[in-house]
N, C-alpha and C positions, 0 to 999 in steps of 0.2 A: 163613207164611214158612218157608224149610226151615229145616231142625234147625244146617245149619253157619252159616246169617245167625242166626240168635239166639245160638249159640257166640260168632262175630264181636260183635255189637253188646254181650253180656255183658262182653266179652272185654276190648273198646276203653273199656266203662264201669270198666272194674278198671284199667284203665292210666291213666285220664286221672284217677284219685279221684275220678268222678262218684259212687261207695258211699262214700265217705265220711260224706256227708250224704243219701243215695236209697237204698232198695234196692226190689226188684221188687214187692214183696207189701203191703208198709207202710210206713209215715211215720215216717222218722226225722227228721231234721233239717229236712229238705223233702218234697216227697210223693211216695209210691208212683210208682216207673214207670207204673203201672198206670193206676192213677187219672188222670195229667197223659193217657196214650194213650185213656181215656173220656171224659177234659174234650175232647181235638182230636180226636179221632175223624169222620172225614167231613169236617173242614174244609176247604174251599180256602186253601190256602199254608200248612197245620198245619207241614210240612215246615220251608219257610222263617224261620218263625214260631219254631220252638224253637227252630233253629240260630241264630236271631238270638238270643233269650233265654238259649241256654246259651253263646255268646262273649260276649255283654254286660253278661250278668246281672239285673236285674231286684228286683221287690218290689213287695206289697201284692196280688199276684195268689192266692198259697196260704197266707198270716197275714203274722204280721207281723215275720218273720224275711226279709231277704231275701236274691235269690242273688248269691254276687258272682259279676262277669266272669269269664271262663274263655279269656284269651285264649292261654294254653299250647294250646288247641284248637283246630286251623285248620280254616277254614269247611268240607274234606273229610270231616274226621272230625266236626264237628257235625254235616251234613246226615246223615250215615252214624247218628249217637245218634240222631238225630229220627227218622229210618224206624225204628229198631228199635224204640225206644219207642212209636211209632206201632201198629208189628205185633204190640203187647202187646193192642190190643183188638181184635184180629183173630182172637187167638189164643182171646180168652176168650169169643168170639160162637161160637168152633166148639165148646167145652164143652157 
């Protein structure tokens, strides 16, 4: 993914406080970017799939903390977090 889509996807996670409880490398609250783009990686509808999860929110998928809904997030900018997240194990295949 180019360098300004990962700027962008960074960029929209600092705005919406998805780093509040996530950051790219390790588990704080909930899990690594990283990790959630290894667990979907290659899936069919991975996309869908977390933009649903991150308006919704969810639990019992990453312990037993779980996330709440994010609906200040319109389904644009979720699909927009899922790709980026997504292109985090993309990123660490070309390492």
């Amino acid at each position: 993914m180019p360098a300004r889509a990962q700027t962008v996807g960074l960029g929209l996670a600092q705005a919406k406080n998805c780093i509040a409880c996530h950051t790219v490398d390790r588990q704080r609250v909930g899990p690594a970017f990283k990790a959630v783009a290894q667990r979907f990686a290659g899936h069919d509808g991975a996309v869908d799939y977390l933009a649903h999860s991150i308006r919704s929110g969810g639990g019992g998928r990453w312990g037993a903390i779980p996330m709440p809904a994010q609906p200040q997030v319109s389904e644009t900018e979720a699909r927009e977090l899922a790709k980026w997240i997504l292109s985090l194990a993309d990123a660490d295949a070309k390492k």
